[in-house]
N, C-alpha and C positions, 0 to 999 in steps of 0.2 A: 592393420592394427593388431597390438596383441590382446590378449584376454585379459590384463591388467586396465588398459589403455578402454577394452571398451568397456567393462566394468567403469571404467571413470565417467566415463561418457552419458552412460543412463545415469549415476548417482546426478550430475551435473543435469541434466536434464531432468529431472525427479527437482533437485533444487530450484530449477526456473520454471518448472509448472508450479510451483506452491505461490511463486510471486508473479507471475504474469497474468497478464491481465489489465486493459487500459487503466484504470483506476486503483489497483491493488498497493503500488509502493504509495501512491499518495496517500490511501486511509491510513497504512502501516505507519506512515511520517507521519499525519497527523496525530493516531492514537501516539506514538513515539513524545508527542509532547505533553499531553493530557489524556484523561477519561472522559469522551468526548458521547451525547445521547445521539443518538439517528438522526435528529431534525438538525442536530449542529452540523457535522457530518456531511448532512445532504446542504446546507447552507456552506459552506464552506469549500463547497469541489463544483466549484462551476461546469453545468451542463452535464450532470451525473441524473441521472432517472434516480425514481426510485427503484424501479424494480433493478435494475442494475446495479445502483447500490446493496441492496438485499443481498442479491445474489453474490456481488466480491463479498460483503461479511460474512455470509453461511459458507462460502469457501474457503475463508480465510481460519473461520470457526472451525472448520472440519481439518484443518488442516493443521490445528493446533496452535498458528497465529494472533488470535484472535480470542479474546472470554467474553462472553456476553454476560451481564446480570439482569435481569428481569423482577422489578420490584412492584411487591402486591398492593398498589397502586388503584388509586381511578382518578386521573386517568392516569393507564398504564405507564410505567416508566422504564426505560431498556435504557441500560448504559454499556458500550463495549471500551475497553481496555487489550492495552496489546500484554504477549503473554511473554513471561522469561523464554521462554524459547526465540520468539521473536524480538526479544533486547539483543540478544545476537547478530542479529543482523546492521545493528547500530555500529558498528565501523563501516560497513559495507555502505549502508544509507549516508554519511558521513563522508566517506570517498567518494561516492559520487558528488553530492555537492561538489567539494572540491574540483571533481571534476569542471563541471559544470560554467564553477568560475573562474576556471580557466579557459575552457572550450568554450560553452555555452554561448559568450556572449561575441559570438566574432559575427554575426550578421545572418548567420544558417540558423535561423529561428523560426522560420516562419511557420514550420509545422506546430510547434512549441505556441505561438500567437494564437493559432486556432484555436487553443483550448481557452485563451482568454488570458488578462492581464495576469492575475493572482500564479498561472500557471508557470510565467517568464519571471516575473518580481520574487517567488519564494526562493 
C-alpha cells in the first residue's frame, strides 16, 4: 500500500469506530426518526441493558453523533436527538436498508433472529 491508500485506510476506520458497536446504527436509526427519552430507547431495542445503552449514547455523544438535552425537571428529564453531523449518515443508513431488502431476506437470518422479531421486521 501506498501512503495515500493507507492514509484512507485509518480515516475509514476512524469512520467505523464512531459507528460500531452492536447497538449504535440502531439508536442512530431510531434517533434518525424522532427525539426519542432513554426509557423509549431502551423500550424499543430489544435486549439492550441499560448500562449498555448509556454507554453507546455517551459514545455516540462524544463522538459528536448524538446531543443529549437534560431538562430541570423532577423527575428528571433527558432527551437525545441525533446531530447534523450525523444526518449524514442518512444515505449510508438508507442503502443499507435497501440493502437489506434485497439480501436480508433470502433465509441467512438467523443471527438477525436472535436479536428478536422488531430486529428482522424493521
Amino acid at each position: 500500500m501506498n501512503d495515500k491508500e493507507v492514509g484512507m485506510h485509518d480515516e475509514i476506520r476512524r469512520a467505523f469506530g464512531m459507528i460500531s458497536g452492536k447497538w449504535k446504527l440502531e439508536i442512530l436509526w431510531l434517533l434518525h426518526q424522532r427525539v426519542h427519552r432513554f426509557g423509549e430507547l431502551r423500550r424499543a431495542i430489544p435486549g439492550i441493558t441499560q448500562h449498555m445503552l448509556t454507554t453507546q449514547l455517551r459514545e455516540l455523544e462524544a463522538d459528536g453523533l448524538v446531543s443529549r438535552k437534560v431538562f430541570p425537571e423532577v423527575p428528571l428529564r433527558v432527551e437525545y436527538r441525533i446531530t447534523s453531523k450525523a444526518c449524514g449518515l442518512g444515505p449510508t443508513i438508507r442503502a443499507l436498508m435497501a440493502w437489506w431488502q434485497t439480501h436480508g431476506r433470502d433465509g441467512s437470518t438467523k443471527r438477525a433472529a436472535a436479536r428478536g422479531p422488531k430486529a428482522i421486521a424493521s
